[in-house]
N, C-alpha and C positions, 0 to 999 in steps of 0.2 A: 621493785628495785633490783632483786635478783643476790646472790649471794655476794661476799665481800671478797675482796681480790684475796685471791690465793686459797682462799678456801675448796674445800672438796665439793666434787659433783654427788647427784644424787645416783645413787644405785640400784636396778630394778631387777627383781629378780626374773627368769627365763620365762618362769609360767605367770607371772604379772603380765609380760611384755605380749606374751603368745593370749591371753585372754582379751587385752588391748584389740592386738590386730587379727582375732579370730570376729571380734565385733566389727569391725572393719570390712573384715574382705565376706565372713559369713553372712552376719545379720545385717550388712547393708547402713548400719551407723555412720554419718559425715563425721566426715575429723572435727567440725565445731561442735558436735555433740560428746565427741571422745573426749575434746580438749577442756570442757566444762566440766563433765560428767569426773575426768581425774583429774586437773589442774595439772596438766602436763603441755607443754608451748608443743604448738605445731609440727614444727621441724621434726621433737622426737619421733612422736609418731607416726611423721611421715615416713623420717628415715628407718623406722623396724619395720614398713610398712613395703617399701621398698627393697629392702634386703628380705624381707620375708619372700615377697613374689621370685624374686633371684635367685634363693638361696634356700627356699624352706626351711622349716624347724630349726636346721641345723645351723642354720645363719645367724637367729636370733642367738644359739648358745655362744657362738664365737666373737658377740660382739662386748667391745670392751672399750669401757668410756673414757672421754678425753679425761687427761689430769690437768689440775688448774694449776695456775704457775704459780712455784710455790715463793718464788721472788718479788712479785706480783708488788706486794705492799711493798718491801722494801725502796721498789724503783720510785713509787711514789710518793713517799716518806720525804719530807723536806729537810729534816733534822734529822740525818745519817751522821752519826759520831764518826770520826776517823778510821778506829778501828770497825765500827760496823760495814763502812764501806769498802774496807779492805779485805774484811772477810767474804763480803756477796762477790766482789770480782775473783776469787780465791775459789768459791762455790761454784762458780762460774766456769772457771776452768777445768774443771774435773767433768 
């Protein structure tokens, strides 16, 4: 199902990410093995996987994850009081 709108992403630390894609590009591991092995969706480690060959080392430290919207639920929310809807366009604007 995946986390619930508006909630935070998961966060990996540099030498997590770099032992990921040293199994990858070193030891010759498939991504369906990575992605078993840590329950991590494809895409990520495709994309550290990606920016590593580009970017070495120093790419994985510069990377910084999406934020989820933190509006997310409210837009979805059927039962917005007045003022609650007043205050997200409010939020909104700043």
């Amino acid at each position: 199902m995946g986390r619930p709108k508006g909630g935070k992403n998961k966060q990996y630390s540099f030498e997590y990410k770099l032992r990921i894609v040293n199994e990858y590009v070193n030891d010759h591991e498939s991504y369906s093995t990575l992605v078993s092995k840590y329950r991590i969706v494809f895409s990520v480690i495709h994309r550290w996987v990606r920016i590593y060959l580009d970017k070495g080392e120093e790419g994985l430290k510069g990377i910084h994850q999406r934020k989820g919207n933190p509006y997310a639920a409210l837009h979805t929310s059927r039962k917005l009081s007045e003022i609650e809807r007043l205050r997200l366009e409010l939020m909104k604007k700043d």
